[in-house]
Structure formats: structure tokens, C-alpha cells
Kinemage of the C-alpha trace (Angstrom):
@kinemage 1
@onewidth
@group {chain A} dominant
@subgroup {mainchain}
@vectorlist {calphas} color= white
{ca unk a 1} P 32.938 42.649 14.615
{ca unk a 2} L 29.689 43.205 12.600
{ca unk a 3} L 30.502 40.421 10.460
{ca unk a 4} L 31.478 38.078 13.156
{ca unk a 5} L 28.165 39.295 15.193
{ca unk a 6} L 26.141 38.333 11.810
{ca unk a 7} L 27.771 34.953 11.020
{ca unk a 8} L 26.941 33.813 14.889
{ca unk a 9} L 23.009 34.908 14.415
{ca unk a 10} L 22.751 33.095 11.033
{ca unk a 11} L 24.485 29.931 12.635
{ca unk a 12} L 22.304 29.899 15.509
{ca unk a 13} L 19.337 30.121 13.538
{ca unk a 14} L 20.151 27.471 10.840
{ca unk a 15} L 20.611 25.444 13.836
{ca unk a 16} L 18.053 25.759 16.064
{ca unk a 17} L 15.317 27.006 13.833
{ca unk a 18} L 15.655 25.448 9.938
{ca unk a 19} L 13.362 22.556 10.259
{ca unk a 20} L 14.553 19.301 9.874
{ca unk a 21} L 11.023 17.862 8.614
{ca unk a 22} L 10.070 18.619 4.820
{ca unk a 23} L 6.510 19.458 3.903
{ca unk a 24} L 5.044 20.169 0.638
{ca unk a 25} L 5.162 24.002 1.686
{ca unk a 26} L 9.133 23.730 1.367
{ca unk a 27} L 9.129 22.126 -2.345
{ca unk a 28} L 9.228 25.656 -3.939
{ca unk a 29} L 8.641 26.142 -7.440
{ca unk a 30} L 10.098 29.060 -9.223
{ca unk a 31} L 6.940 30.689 -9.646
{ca unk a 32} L 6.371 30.135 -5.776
{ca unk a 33} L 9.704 31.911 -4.568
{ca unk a 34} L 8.784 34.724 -7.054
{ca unk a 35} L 5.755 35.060 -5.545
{ca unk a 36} L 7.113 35.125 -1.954
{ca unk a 37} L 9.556 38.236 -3.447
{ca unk a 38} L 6.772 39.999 -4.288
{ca unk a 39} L 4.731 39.562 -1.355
{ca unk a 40} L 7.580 40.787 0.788
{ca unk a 41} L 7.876 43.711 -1.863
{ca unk a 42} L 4.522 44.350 -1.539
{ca unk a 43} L 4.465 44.638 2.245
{ca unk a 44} L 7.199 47.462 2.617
{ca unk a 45} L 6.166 49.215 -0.349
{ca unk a 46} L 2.727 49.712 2.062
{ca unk a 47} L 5.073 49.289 5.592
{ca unk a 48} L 6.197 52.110 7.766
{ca unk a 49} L 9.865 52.241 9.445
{ca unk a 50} L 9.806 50.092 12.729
{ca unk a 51} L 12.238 49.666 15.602
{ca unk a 52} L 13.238 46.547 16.422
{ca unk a 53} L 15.115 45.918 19.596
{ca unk a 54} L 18.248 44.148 19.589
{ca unk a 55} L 16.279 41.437 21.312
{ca unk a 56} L 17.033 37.652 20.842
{ca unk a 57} L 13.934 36.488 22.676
{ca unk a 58} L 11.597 38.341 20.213
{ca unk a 59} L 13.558 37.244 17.221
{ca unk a 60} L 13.478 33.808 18.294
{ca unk a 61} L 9.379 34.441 19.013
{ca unk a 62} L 8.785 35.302 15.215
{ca unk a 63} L 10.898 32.262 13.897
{ca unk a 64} L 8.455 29.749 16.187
{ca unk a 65} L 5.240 31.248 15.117
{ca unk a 66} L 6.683 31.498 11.263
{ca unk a 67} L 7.513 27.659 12.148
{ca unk a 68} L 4.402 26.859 13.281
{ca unk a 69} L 3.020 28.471 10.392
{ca unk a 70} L 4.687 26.159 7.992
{ca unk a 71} L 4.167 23.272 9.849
{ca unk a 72} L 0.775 23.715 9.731
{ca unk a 73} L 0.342 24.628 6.192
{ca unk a 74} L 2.234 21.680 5.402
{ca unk a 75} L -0.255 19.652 7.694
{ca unk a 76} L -3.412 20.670 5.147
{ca unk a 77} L -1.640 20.301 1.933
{ca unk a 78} L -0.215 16.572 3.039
{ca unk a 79} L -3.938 15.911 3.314
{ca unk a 80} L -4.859 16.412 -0.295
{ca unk a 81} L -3.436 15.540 -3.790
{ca unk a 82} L -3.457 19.400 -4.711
{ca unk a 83} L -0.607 21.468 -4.388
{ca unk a 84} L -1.945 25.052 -3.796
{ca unk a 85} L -5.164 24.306 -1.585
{ca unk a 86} L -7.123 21.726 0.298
{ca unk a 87} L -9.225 19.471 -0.715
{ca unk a 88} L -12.253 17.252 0.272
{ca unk a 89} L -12.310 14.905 -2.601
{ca unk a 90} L -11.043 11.852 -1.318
{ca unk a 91} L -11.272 8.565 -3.970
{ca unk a 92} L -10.251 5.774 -3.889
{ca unk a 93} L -10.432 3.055 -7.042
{ca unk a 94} L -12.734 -0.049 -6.748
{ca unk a 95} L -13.328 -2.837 -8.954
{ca unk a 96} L -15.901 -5.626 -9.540
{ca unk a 97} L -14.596 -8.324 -8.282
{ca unk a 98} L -11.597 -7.620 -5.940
{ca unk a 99} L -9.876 -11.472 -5.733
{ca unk a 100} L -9.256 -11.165 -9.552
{ca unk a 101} L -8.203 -7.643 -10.441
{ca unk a 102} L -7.457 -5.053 -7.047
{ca unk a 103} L -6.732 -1.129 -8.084
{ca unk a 104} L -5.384 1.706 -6.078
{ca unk a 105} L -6.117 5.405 -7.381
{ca unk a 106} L -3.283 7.360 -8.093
{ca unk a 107} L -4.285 10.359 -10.052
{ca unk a 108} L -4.482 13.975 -9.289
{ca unk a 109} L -7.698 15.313 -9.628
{ca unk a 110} L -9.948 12.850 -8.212
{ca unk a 111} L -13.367 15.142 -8.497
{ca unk a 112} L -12.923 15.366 -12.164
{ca unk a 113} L -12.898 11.663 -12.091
{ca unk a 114} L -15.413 10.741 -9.837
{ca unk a 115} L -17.820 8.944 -12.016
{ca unk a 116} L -16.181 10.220 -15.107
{ca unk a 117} L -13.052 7.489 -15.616
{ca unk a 118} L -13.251 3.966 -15.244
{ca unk a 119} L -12.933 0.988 -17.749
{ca unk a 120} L -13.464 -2.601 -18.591
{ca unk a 121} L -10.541 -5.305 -17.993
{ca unk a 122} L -10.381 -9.057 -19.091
{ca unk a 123} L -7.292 -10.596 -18.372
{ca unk a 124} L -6.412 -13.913 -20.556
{ca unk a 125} L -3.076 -14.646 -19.929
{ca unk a 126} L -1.148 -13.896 -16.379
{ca unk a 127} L 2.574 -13.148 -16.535
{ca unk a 128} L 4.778 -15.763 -14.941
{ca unk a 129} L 8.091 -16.278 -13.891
{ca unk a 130} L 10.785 -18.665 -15.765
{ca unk a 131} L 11.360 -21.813 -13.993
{ca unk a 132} L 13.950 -24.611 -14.280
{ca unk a 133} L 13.224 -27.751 -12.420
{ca unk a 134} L 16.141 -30.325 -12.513
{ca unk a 135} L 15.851 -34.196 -12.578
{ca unk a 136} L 14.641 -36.079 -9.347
{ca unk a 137} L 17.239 -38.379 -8.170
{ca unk a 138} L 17.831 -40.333 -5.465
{ca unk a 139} L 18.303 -38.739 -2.308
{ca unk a 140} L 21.120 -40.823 -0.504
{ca unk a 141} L 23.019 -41.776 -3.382
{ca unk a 142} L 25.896 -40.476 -5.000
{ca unk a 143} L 25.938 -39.184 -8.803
{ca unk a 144} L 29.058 -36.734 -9.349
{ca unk a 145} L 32.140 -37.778 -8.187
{ca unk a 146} L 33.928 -36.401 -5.630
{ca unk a 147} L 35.553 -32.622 -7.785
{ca unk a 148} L 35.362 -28.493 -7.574
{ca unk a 149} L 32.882 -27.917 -10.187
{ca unk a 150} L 31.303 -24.753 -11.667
{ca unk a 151} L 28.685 -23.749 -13.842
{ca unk a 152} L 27.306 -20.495 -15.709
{ca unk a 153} L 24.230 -18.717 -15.558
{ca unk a 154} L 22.915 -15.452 -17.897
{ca unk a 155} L 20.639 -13.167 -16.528
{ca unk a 156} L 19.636 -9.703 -17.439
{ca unk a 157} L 22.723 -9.842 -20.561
{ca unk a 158} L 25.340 -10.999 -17.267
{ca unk a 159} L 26.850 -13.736 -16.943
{ca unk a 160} L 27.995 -15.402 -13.297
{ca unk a 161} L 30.167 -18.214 -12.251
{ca unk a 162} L 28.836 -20.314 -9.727
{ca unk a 163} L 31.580 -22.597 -8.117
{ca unk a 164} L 31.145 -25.642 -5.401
{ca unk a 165} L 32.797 -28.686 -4.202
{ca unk a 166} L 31.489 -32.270 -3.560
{ca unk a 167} L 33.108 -34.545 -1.066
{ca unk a 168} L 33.168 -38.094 -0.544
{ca unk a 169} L 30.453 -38.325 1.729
{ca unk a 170} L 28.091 -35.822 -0.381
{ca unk a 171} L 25.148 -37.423 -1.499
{ca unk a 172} L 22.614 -35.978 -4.063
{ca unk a 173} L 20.432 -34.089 -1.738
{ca unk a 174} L 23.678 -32.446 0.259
{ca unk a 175} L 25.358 -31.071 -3.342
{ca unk a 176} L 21.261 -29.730 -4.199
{ca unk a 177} L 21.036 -28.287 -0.514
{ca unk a 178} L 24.769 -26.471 -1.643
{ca unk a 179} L 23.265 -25.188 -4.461
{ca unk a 180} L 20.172 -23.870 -3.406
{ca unk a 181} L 21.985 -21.638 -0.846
{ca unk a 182} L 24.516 -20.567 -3.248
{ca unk a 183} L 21.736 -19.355 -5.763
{ca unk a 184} L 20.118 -17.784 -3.067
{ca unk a 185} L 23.008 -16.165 -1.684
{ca unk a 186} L 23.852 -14.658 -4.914
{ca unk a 187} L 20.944 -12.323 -5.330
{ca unk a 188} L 20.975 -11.852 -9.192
{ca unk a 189} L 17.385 -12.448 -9.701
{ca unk a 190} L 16.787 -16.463 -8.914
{ca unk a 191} L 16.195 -18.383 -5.901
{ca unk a 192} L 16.288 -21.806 -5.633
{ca unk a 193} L 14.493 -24.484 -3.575
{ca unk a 194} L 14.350 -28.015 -3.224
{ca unk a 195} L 11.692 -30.288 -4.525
{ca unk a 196} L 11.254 -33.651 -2.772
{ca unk a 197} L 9.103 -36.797 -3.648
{ca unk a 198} L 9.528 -39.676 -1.739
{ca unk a 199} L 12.943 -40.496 -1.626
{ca unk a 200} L 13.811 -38.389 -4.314
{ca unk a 201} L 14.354 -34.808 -5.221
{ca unk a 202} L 15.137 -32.440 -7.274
{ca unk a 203} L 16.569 -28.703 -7.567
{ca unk a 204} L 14.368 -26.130 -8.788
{ca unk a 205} L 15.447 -22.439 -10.466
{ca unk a 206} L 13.107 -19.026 -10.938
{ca unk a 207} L 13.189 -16.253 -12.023
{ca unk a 208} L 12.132 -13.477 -9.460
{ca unk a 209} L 11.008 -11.170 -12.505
{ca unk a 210} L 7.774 -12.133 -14.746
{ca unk a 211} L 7.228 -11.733 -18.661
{ca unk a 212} L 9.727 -11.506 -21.171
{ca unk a 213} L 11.141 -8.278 -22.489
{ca unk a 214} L 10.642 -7.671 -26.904
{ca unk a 215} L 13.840 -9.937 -28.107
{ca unk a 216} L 13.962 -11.917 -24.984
{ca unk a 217} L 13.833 -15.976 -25.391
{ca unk a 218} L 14.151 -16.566 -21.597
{ca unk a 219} L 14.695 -14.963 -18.215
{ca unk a 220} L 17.654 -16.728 -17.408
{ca unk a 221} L 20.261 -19.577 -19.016
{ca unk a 222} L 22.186 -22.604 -17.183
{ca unk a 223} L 25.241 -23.898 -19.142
{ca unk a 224} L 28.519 -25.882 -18.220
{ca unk a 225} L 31.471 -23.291 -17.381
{ca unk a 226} L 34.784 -23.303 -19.229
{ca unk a 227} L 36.826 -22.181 -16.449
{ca unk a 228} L 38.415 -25.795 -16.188
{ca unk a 229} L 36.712 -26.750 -13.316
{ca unk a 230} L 35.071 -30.645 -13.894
{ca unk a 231} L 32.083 -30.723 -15.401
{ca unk a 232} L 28.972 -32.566 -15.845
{ca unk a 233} L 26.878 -31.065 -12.892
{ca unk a 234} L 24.357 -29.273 -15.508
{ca unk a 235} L 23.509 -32.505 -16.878
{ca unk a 236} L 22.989 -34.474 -14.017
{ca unk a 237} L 21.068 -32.544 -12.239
{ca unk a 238} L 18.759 -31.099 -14.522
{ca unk a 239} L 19.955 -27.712 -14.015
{ca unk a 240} L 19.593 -26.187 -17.599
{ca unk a 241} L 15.976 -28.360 -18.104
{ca unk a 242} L 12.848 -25.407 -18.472
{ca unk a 243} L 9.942 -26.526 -17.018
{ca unk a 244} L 8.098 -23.231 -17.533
{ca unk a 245} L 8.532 -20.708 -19.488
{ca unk a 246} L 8.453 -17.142 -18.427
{ca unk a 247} L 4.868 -15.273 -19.855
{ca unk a 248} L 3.649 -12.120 -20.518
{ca unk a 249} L -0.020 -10.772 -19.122
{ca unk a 250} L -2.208 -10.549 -21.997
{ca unk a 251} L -5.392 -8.741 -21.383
{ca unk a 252} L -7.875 -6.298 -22.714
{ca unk a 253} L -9.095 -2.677 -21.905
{ca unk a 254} L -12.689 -1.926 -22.669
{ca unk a 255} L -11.998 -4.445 -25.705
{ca unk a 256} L -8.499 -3.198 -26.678
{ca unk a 257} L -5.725 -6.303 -26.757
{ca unk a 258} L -2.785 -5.234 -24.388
{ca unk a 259} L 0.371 -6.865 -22.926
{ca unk a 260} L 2.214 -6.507 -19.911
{ca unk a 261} L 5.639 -8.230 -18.459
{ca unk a 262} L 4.215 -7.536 -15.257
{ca unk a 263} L 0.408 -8.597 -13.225
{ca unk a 264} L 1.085 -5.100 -11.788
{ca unk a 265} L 1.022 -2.099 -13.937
{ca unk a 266} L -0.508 1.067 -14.421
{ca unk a 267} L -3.031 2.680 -16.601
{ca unk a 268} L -3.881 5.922 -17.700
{ca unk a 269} L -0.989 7.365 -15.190
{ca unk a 270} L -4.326 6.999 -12.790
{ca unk a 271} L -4.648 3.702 -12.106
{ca unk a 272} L -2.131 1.210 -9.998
{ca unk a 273} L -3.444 -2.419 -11.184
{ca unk a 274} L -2.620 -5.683 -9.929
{ca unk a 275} L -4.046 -9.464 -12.044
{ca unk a 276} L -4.970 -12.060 -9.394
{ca unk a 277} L -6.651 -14.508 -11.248
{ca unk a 278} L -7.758 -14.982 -15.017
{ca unk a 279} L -11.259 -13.294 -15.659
{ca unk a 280} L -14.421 -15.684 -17.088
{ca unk a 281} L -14.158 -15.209 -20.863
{ca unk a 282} L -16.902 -12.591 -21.818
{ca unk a 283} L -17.043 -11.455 -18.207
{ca unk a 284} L -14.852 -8.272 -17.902
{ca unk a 285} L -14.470 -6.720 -14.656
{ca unk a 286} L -14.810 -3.008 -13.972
{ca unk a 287} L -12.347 -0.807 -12.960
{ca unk a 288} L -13.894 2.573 -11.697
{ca unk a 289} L -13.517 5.582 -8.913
{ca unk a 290} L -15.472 6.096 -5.805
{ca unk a 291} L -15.422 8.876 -3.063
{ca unk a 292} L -13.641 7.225 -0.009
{ca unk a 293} L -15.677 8.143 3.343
{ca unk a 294} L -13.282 6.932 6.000
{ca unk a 295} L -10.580 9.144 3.877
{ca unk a 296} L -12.567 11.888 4.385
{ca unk a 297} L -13.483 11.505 7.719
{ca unk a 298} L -9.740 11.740 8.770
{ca unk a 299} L -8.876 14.349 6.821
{ca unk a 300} L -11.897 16.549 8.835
{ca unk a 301} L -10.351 15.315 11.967
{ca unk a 302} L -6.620 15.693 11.298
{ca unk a 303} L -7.236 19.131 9.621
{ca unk a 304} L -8.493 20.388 13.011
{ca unk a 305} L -6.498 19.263 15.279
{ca unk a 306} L -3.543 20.701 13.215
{ca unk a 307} L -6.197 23.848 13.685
{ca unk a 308} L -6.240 23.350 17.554
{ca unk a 309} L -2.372 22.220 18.058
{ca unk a 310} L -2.069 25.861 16.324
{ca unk a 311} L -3.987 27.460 18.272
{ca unk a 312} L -2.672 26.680 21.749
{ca unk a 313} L 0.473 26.757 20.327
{ca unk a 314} L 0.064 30.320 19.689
{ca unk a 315} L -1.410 30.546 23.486
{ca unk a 316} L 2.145 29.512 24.443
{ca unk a 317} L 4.088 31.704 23.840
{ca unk a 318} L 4.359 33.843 27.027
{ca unk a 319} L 6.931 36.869 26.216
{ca unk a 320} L 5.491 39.811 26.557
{ca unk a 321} L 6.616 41.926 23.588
{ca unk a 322} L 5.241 38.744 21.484
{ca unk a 323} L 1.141 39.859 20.009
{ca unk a 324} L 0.323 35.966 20.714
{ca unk a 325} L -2.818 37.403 21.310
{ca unk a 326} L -3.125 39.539 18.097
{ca unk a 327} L -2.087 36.435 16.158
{ca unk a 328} L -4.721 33.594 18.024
{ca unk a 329} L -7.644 36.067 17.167
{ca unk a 330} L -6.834 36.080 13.784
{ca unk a 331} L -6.835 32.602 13.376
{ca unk a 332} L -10.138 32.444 15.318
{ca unk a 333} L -11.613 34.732 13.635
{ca unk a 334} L -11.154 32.649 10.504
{ca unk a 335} L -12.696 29.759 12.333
{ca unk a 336} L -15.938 32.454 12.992
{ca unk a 337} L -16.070 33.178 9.652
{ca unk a 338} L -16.270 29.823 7.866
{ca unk a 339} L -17.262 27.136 10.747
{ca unk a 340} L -19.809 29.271 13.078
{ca unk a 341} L -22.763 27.546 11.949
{ca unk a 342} L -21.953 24.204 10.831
{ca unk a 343} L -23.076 22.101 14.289
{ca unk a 344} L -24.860 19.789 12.352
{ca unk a 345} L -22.144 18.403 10.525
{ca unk a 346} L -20.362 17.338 13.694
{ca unk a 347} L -18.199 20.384 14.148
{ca unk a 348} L -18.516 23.295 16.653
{ca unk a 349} L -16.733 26.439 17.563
{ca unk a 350} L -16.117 26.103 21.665
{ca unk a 351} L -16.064 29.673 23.540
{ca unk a 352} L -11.798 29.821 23.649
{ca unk a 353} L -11.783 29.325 20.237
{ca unk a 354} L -10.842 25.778 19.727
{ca unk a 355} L -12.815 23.226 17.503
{ca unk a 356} L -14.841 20.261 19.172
{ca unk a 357} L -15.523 16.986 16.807
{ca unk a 358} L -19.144 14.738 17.191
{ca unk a 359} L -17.889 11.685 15.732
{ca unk a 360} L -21.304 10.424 15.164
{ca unk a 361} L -22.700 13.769 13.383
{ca unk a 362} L -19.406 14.127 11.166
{ca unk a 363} L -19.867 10.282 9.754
{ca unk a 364} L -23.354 11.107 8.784
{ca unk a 365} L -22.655 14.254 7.317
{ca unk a 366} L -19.730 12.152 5.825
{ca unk a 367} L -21.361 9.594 4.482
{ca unk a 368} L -24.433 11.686 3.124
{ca unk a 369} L -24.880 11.694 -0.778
{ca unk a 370} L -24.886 15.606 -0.785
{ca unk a 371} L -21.389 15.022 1.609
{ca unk a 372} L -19.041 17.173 -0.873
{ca unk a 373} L -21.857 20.334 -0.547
{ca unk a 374} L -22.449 20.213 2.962
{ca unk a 375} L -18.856 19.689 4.106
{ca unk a 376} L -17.560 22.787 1.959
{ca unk a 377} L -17.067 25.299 4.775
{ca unk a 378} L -14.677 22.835 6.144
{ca unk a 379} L -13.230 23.076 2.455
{ca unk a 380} L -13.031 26.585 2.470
{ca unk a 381} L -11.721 27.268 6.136
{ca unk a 382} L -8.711 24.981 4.907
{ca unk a 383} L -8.150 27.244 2.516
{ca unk a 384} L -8.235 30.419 4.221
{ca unk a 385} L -5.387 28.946 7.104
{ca unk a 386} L -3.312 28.083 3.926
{ca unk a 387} L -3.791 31.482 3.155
{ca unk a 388} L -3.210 32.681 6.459
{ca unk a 389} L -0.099 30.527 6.997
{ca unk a 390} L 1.716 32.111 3.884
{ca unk a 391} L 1.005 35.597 5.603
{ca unk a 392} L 2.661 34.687 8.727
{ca unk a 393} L 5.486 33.062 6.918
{ca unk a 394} L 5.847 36.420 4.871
{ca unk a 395} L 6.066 38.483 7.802
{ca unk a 396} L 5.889 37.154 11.263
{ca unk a 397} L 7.809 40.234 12.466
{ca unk a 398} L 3.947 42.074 12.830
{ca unk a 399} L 3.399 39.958 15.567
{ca unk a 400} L 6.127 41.686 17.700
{ca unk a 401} L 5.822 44.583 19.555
{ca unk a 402} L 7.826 47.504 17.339
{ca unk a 403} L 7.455 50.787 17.585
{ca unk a 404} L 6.654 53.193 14.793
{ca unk a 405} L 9.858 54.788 13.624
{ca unk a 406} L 8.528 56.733 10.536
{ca unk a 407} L 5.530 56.334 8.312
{ca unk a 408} L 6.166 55.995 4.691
{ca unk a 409} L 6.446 58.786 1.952
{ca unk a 410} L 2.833 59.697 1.371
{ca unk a 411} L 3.490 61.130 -2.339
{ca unk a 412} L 2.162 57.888 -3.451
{ca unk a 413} L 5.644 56.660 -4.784
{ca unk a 414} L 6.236 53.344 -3.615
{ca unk a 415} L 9.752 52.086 -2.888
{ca unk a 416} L 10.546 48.802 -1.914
{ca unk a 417} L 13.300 47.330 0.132
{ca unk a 418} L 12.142 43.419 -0.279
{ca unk a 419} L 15.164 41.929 1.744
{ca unk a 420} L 13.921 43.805 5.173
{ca unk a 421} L 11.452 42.026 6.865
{ca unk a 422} L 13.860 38.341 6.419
{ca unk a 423} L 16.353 40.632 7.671
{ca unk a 424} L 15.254 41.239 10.991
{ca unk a 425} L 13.247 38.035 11.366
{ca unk a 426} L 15.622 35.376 9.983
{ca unk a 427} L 13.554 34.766 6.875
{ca unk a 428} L 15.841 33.299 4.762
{ca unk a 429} L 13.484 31.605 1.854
{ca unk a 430} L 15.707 30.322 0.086
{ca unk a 431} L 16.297 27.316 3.156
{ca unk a 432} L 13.620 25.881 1.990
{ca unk a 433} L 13.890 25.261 -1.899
């Protein structure tokens, strides 16, 4: 019966309780879950014996609040690029002369580059797609005689068979319409459209990739199939005829000759860079890092009201064996500690506890050049609620009312049952590897 009792709890709880979102607090690392074992050692080591009533509703109180907890350590770390604390440094990459060369910031550690990285591009050559551009013939007259023909193309080292027919009343510009929707039906890379000039026209082939690959000759191939089908359609139209051949980017880094298949590419594993337009010979363009204010800004706001959602969460919860209050002054109180006197950057502790915003004192304080210095309480009060939500996770149980069963041995010897407190609270850590 035991075993059937404990196989109903555990399926109740994975349930109604695993969440279904995933943070950056779930992606443990090894050296994470080892140090959530020996947190949990290192609380019963210290930890007398409690009773816990058999009591679903307080169980089910100390799986929300160790929710909460991880949804709102989750909440900080989403704002930042670092994985074990918050951070202010917001950048974002700029260049000289945005309609040529555009760059996004994708690196890690964004206050060691601040004015640190950067570097000079000249592009010379853009990278450019293959195209094939067939013979312009009349419209309303007929070429290819009435047959089911078929014709090859090699792309990528496959090959494909392209089949049609052409009926007596097909002219040229209903077999090129046939074609252009069978290429672009086909997705294998090509698309086709038609090209029209007066009362002619003419089918036109490229590529969807840029730049050629080291050993490639061309993107793609046309040739006449030799599946038996009539021939003859290659020729006429024009199908196999390159009008431009595929390019690589050529450019330059602070000097340095470089090639790419691609306008878009990355450097340094920091940089995410896209070519617009050729630079003026002897005019590089520079590619650098600078803080991004409005970044900022929302990371201040989001990070408290993920502070105030937590708070009157915690308010909630309206069972009387639960300590909600126990657990909101702690949070407050690291609210007191960090953000008491910090007004005059737009943020101020109200009387319940909660935290107010003055838009117009936060962008100033925001946009200040000593912004980084006088916004580092916020920095550290992020901190201390990661800090605090790892605690709750660890033991949420302390927030329940349990008596005192038997205070540990005090000869100093420590023994540790580390499996105890996710016994009695659900805490199964290993959900959310």
C-alpha cells in the first residue's frame, strides 16, 4: 500500500507541479547538481528532526513557493549573457556606416569588451548567387514541338529530373510559366522567374545560396536528360546559358585579406556581420561595441517587476501553516539592504515592500556616463535574489510550519541524510537536468 500511496504522490506532482517552461536555472551542469547535493547535505548536517504532517495542502504550499523561486531566478538570469549572476552590461555592436556593413553583438562578456574589441572592415567583392538566364523568345509563338520532355539539374553533388509536357496550343511563354513553377515547386535550392521584354521573354535560374565552396566551379548545372524523354528544351530555351557566376565576399579585417561564401558571417565568435554594399576603397568602416541604454533600461524594469510579481505572489498564499510571511520579509529585507537609498536613480522602496519605477529618473541615471557605477546596487540586489532563490529551491520545507521533533547530536559529529528535505517536499532535482 506504501508503494502504491508513493507512486500516486510522485504522479501528482510530476503533473501538476514539474514546470512545463525551461529557464536557464533548469540547464544543470554537473558541477551545479553537485553543488545542490551538498547544499542539501549541508542543511541537515546543521537541521534538527521536524514533524511534518501528512498534509497535502502544505506540501503543495512548498512546491509553489520553490516554483516561484525558480521562475524567478530564471527571470534575472534570461536578462543577462552570464550564467551564474546578473548583469548590467548591456552592448550592443555598432558600426560606421550602417547601409554598408550592419553588426549584432554576440559575445559573452560584453564589459570586457566595451571599448576593448572592435576592428576595421573593407569589403571589395560581395558574394552572389549563380544565375542562368535563358534566351528571349517570342512570346506567342511556338518553338518545341508538341512532346514529354525532361531535363537534369546538379546541385549540392544531386542530381534531379525535371519532367513536363507541351501541347499543341503551348506557346513559349506557357512551357516558361511550366517551368518556373516546377523549379519552384521543387525546393532544391533554385527558383525561377520569368523575364519579359516587349514581346519577348525569357526564363531565368538562381541559386538561393551565394559563393562557391573550395573545388566548386558552379552552384548548380542544366543538361539534357537521358531518360528517353525528347529532347532539345535545354537548348532552346537557354536553360544551361550562365549569365552570372556565383562569387565569393572578399574583404579585409584591419588590413588582413579574407573570404567568405556568405555577406553574413561571423567574426571573432563575437561578432554577427552582414555586407550591404561595397566600401570606398581606402575607406574602411569600423566595427566596434557600445553600452546599449534602452537594453538596460528594460532589464531595470523587468528585473523588478519579476521582484514585485514575487512578492505578492508570496502574499498569496493564504494557508495558515504556510510562513508566507516569514518568506516575504526575507525577500524585503534584501530589497532594504541593497535598494533603500537609491531614489535618485528612479527606484524606491514603497512602505509594503514593493518597488516603484520613475521612468524619467531611471533614463537619466541610465543614460549617465558614470551609469554602470551608479546603477550597481540594482546589480547587486539581482544577485542576492539569485542567491536567495537557490535557498528556497534547496529547502522550501522551512517555510512550513513543523514542529521540532529532536535537535541534532550536539557532539559536534555531523551526519547527513541529503535525500530528506526532497523527500518530504517533492524536490526531485534531477527533473530539471
Amino acid at each position: 500500500m506504501a508503494g502504491i500511496s508513493l507512486s500516486g504522490a510522485y504522479n501528482h506532482f510530476i503533473q501538476d507541479y514539474v514546470s512545463k517552461d525551461v529557464t536557464q536555472a533548469d540547464a544543470h551542469r554537473k558541477d551545479e547538481l553537485r553543488d545542490v547535493y551538498k547544499s542539501i547535505a549541508k542543511i541537515n548536517k546543521k537541521s534538527p528532526l521536524y514533524l511534518l504532517t501528512d498534509d497535502d495542502v502544505s506540501r503543495n504550499d512548498a512546491i509553489d513557493i520553490k516554483e516561484k523561486a525558480r521562475q524567478l531566478q530564471g527571470s534575472i538570469k534570461r536578462l543577462s549573457d552570464h550564467e551564474d549572476k546578473s548583469s548590467l552590461n548591456h552592448s550592443s555592436a555598432y558600426t560606421t556606416d550602417e547601409d554598408k556593413v550592419s553588426a549584432n553583438y554576440i559575445g559573452k562578456t560584453p564589459e570586457q569588451d566595451i571599448g576593448a574589441i572592435g576592428f576595421d572592415i573593407e569589403a571589395t567583392q560581395m558574394a552572389s548567387s549563380q544565375v542562368n538566364r535563358g534566351h528571349l523568345i517570342p512570346k506567342d509563338s511556338t518553338g518545341l514541338k508538341p512532346d514529354n520532355y525532361a531535363f537534369d539539374v546538379r546541385i549540392n553533388g544531386q542530381e534531379f529530373e525535371f519532367q513536363f509536357s507541351i501541347y499543341n496550343t503551348d506557346t513559349n511563354i506557357d512551357v516558361q510559366k511550366k517551368l518556373e513553377t516546377l523549379v519552384n515547386k521543387a525546393n532544391i535550392g533554385l527558383s525561377a522567374s520569368i523575364i519579359e521584354d516587349g514581346n519577348r521573354s525569357a526564363l531565368e535560374i538562381q541559386s538561393s545560396h551565394t559563393g562557391l565552396k573550395p573545388g566548386q566551379l558552379s552552384q548548380f548545372e542544366i543538361y539534357e536528360s537521358e531518360s528517353g524523354l525528347a529532347k532539345g528544351s535545354v537548348d532552346f530555351l537557354g536553360l544551361d546559358k550562365v549569365a552570372e557566376p556565383a562569387k565569393n565576399a572578399h574583404f579585409t579585417l584591419n588590413g588582413e585579406e579574407k573570404v567568405s561564401v556568405s555577406n553574413h558571417f561571423t567574426v571573432g565568435g563575437k561578432f554577427d556581420i552582414t555586407l550591404h554594399e561595397l566600401t570606398e576603397r581606402g575607406s574602411p568602416i569600423h566595427v566596434g561595441i557600445k553600452k546599449d541604454n534602452e537594453a538596460l533600461m528594460q532589464h531595470v524594469v523587468s528585473l523588478i517587476d519579476n521582484y514585485n510579481n514575487f512578492i505578492e505572489d508570496a502574499t498569496g498564499i493564504s494557508d495558515d501553516k504556510f510562513k508566507g510571511s516569514k518568506l516575504r520579509a526575507e525577500v524585503i529585507g534584501i530589497a532594504q539592504q541593497h535598494l533603500s537609498n537609491v531614489e535618485d536613480i528612479g527606484v524606491k522602496l514603497e512602505g509594503n515592500g514593493s518597488l516603484s519605477i520613475d521612468d524619467e529618473l531611471l533614463k537619466q541615471a541610465v543614460s549617465g556616463s558614470s551609469n554602470m557605477e551608479s546603477l550597481e546596487p540594482i546589480n547587486r540586489f539581482a544577485d542576492a535574489l539569485i542567491e536567495k532563490t537557490k535557498d528556497i529551491s534547496v529547502d522550501p520545507m522551512k517555510y512550513v510550519d513543523r514542529p521540532v521533533v529532536n535537535y541534532r547530536n550536539p557532539d559536534n559529529r555531523d551526519y547527513s541524510s541529503p535525500y530528506i528535505t526532497s523527500e518530504y517536499s517533492g524536490m526531485m532535482f534531477n527533473n530539471y537536468c
